[in-house]
C-alpha positions as CSV (number, residue, x, y, z in Angstrom):
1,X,5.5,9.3,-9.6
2,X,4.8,6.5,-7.5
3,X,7.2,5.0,-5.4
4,X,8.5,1.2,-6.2
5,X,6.8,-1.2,-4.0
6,X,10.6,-2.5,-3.3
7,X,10.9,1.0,-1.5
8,X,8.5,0.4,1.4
9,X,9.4,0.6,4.5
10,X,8.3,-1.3,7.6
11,X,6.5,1.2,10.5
12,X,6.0,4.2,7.8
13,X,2.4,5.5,6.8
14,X,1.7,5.7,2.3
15,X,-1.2,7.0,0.8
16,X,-2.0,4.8,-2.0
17,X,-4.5,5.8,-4.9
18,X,-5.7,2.8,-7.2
19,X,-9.1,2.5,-8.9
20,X,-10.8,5.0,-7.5
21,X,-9.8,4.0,-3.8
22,X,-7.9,6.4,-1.9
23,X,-6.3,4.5,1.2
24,X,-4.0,5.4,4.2
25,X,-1.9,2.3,4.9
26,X,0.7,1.8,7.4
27,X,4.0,-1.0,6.2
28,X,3.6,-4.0,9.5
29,X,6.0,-6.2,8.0
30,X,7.7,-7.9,4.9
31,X,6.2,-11.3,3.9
32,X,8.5,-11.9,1.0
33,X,9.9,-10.3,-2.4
34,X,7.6,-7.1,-3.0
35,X,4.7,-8.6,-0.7
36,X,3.7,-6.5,2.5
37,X,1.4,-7.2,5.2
38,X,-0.2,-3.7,5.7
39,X,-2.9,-1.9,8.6
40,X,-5.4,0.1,6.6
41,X,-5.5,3.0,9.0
42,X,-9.0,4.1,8.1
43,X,-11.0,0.6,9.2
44,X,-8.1,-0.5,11.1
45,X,-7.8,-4.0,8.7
46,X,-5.1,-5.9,7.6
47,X,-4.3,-6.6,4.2
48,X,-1.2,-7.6,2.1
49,X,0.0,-5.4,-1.0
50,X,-0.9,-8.1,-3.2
51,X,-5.0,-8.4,-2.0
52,X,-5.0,-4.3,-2.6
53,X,-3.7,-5.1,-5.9
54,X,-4.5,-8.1,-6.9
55,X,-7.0,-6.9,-9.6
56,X,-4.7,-4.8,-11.3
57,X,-3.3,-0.8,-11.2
58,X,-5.5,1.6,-13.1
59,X,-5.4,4.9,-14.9
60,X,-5.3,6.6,-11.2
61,X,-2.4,5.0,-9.7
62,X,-0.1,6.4,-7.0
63,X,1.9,5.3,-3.9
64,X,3.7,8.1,-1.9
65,X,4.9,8.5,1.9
66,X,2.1,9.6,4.5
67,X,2.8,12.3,6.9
């Protein structure tokens, strides 16, 4: 089950599943509400929550803490 996006944490690592993509994302800091400003630690680019959803959460979704 994924977690809420409510649940995110700033400084900790989630793996997050949607679409297809599979990305590694560490939490920078809260913008506002449920919005994040994230560091895709794959290409090392920043995104917010909202940009990596912003088209919707498929079939394949999943959020969960990184190691």
């Amino acid at each position: 089950m994924p977690i809420a996006l409510d649940n995110l944490r700033v400084g900790r690592k989630y793996r997050l599943v949607n679409q297809g993509e599979i990305r590694t994302l560490e939490i920078i800091a809260r913008l506002s509400g449920d919005n994040f400003k994230v560091k895709d630690l794959d290409t090392l680019e920043y995104y917010t929550i909202h940009e990596l959803l912003q088209w919707g959460r498929g079939k394949d979704y999943d959020l969960e803490e990184h190691n």
